[in-house]
MDTraj code that builds the backbone (N, CA, C; nanometers):
import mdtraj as md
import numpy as np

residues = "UNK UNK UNK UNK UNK UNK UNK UNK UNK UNK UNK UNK UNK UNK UNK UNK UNK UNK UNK UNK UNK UNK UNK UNK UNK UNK UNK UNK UNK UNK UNK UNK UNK UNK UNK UNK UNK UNK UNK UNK UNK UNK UNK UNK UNK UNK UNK UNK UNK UNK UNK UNK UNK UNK UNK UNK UNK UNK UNK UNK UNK UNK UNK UNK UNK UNK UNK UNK UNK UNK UNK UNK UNK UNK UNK UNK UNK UNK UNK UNK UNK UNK".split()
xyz = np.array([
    [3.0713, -3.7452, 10.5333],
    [2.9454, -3.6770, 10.5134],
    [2.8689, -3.6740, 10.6458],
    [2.7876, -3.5529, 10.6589],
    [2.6869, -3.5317, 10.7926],
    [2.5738, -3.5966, 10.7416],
    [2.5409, -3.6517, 10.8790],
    [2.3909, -3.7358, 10.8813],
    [2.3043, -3.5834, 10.9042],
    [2.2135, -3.5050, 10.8469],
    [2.1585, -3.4054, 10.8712],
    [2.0056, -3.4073, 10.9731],
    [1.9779, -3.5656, 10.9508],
    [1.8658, -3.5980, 11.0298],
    [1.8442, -3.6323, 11.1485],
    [1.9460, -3.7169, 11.2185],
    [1.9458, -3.6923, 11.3781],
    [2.0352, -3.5648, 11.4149],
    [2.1115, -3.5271, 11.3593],
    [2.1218, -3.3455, 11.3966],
    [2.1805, -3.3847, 11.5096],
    [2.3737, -3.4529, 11.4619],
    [2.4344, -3.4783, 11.6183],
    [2.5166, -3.3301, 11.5742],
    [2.5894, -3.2966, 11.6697],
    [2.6753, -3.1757, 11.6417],
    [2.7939, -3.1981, 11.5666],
    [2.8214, -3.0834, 11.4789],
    [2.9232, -3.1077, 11.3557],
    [3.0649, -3.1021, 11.4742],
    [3.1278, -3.1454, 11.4907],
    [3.3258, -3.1291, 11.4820],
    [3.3716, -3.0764, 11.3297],
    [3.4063, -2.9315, 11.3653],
    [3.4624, -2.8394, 11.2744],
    [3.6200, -2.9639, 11.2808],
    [3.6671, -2.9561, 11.1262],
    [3.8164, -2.9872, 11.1187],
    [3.9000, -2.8726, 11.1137],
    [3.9986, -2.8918, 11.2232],
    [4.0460, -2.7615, 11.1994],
    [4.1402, -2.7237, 11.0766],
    [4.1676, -2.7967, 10.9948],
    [4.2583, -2.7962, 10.8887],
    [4.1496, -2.7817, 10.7623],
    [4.0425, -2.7685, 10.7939],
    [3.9004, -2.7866, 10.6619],
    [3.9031, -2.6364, 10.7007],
    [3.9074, -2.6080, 10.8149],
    [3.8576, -2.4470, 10.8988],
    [3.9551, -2.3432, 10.8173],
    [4.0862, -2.3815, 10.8276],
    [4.2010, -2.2814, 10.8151],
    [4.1819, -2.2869, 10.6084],
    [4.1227, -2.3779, 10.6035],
    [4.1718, -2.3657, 10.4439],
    [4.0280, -2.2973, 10.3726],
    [3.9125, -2.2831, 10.4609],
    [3.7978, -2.2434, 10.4093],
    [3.8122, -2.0956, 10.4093],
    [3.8940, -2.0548, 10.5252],
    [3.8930, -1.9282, 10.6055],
    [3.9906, -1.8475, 10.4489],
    [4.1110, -1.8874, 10.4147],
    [4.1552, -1.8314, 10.3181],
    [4.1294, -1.8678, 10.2062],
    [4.0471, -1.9717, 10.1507],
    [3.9974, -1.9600, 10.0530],
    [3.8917, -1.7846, 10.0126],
    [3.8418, -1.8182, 10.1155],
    [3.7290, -1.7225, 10.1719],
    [3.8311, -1.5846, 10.1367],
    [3.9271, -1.5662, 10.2364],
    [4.0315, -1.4603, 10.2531],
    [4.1045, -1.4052, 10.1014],
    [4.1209, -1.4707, 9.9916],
    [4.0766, -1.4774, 9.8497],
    [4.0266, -1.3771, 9.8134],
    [3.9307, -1.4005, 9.8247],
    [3.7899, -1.3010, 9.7504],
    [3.7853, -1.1620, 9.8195],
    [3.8081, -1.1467, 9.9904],
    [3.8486, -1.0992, 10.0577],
    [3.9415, -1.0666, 10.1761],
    [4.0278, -0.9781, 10.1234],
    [4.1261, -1.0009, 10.1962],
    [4.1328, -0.8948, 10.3268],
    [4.0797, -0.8082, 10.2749],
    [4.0432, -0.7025, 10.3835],
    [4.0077, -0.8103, 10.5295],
    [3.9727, -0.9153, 10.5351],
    [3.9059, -0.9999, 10.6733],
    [3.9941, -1.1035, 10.6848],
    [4.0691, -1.1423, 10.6094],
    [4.2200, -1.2337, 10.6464],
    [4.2227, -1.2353, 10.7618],
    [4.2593, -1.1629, 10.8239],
    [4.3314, -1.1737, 10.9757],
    [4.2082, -1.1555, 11.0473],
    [4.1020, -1.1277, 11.0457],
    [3.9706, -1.0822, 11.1394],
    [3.8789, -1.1816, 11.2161],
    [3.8895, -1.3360, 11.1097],
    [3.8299, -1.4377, 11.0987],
    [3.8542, -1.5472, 11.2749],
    [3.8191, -1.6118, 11.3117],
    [3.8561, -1.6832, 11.3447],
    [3.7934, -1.8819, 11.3250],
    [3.7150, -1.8567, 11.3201],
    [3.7007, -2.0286, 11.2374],
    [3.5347, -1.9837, 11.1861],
    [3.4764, -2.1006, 11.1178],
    [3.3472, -2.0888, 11.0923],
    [3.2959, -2.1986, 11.2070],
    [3.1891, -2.1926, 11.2549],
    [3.1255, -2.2601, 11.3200],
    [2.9528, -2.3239, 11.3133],
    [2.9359, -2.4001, 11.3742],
    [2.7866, -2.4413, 11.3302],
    [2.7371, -2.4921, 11.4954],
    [2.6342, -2.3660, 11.5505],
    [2.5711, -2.3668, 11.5938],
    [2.4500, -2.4464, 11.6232],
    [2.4073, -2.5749, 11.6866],
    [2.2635, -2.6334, 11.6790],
    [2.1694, -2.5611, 11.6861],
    [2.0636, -2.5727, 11.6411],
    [1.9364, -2.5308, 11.6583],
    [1.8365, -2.6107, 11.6274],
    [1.6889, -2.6314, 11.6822],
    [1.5605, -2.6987, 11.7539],
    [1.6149, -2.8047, 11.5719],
    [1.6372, -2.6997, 11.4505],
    [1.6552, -2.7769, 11.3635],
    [1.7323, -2.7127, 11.2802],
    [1.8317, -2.7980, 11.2149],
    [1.9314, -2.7700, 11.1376],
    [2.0406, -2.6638, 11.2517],
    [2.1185, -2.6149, 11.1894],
    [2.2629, -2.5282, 11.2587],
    [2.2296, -2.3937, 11.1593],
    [2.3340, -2.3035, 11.3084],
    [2.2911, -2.1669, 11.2370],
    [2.4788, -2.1539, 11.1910],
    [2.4700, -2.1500, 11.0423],
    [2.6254, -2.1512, 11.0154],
    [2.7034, -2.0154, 11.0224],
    [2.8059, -1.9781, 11.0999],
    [2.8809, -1.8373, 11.1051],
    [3.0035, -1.8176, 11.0765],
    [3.0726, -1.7272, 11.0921],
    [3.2126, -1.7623, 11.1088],
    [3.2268, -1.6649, 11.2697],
    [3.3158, -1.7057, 11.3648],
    [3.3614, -1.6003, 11.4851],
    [3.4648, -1.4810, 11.4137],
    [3.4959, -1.4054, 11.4809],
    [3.5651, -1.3101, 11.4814],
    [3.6334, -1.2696, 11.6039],
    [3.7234, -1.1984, 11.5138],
    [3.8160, -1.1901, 11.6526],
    [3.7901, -1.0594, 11.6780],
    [3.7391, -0.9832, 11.8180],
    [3.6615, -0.8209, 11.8398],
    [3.5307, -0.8924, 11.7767],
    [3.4399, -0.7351, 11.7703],
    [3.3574, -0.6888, 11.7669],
    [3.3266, -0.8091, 11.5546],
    [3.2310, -0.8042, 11.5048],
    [3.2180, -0.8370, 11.3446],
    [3.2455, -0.7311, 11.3257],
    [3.3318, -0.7426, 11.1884],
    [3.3072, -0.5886, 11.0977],
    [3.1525, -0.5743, 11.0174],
    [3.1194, -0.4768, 11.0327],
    [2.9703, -0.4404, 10.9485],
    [2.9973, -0.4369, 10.7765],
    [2.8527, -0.4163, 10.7364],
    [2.8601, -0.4343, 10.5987],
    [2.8505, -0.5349, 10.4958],
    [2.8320, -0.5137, 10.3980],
    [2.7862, -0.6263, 10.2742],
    [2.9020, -0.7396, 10.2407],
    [3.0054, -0.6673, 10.2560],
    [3.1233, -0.7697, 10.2479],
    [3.1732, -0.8334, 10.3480],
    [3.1433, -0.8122, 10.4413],
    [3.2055, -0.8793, 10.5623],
    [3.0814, -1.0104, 10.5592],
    [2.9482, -0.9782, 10.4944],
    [2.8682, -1.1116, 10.5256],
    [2.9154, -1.1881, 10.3777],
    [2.9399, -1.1442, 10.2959],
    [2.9880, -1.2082, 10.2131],
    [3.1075, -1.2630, 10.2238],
    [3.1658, -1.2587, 10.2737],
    [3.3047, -1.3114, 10.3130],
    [3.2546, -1.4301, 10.4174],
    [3.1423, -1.3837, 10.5184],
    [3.1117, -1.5147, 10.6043],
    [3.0245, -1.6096, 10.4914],
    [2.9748, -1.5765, 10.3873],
    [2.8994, -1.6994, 10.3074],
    [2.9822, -1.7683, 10.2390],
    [3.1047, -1.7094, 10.1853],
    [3.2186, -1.7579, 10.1079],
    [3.3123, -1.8774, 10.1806],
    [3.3395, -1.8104, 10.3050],
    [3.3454, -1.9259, 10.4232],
    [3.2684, -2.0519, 10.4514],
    [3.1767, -2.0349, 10.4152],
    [3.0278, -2.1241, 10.4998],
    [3.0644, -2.2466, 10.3868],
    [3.0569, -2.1758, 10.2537],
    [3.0290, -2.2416, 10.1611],
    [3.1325, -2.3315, 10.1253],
    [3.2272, -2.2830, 10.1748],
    [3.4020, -2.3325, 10.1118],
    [3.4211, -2.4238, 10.2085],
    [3.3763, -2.4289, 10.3613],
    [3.3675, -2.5461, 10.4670],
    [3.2885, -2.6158, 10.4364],
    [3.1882, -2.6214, 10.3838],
    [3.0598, -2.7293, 10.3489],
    [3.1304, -2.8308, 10.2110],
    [3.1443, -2.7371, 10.1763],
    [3.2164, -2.8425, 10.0170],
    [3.3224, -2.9425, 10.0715],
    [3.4345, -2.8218, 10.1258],
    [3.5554, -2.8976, 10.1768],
    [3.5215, -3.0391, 10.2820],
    [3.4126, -2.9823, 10.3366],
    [3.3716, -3.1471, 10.4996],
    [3.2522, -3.2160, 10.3779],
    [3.2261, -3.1560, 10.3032],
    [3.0969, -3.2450, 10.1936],
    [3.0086, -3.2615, 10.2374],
    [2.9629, -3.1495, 10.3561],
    [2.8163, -3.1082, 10.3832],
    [2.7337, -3.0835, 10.3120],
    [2.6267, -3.1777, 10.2928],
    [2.5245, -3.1857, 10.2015],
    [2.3861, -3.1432, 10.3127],
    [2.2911, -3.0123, 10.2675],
    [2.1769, -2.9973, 10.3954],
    [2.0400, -3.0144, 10.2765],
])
top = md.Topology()
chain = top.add_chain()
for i, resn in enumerate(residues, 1):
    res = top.add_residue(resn, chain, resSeq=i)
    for name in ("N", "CA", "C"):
        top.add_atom(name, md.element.get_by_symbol(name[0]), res)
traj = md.Trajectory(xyz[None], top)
């Protein structure tokens, strides 16, 4: 579990990464291959959670849904509690 209050920086697992990414890839598959890990950004407070991509993001309602499906499926999987 993350300590959320001194706010040290997360270490993505990369095996939490690959399994969030197709969980994620699931729901949508159209972004399977597009993904490249989710990440968590610091900020003054709390992290700004994303996923990278490989190119440019694809636009649109599903492509951010596919990054929340991600977000969410890494948080459970590492048992990020915010």
């Amino acid at each position: 579990m993350v300590n959320m209050v001194n706010m040290e920086p997360i270490e993505i697992d990369p095996e939490l990464n690959r399994r969030a990414l197709a969980e994620a890839a699931q729901q949508y598959p159209e972004f399977a291959g597009q993904a490249l890990r989710v990440i968590a950004r610091p900020l003054l407070r709390g992290f700004a959670w994303q996923v990278e991509w490989k190119g440019a993001p694809p636009e649109g309602q599903p492509a951010w849904e596919f990054q929340n499906a991600a977000i969410r499926a890494y948080k459970r999987l590492a048992k990020i509690i915010e």
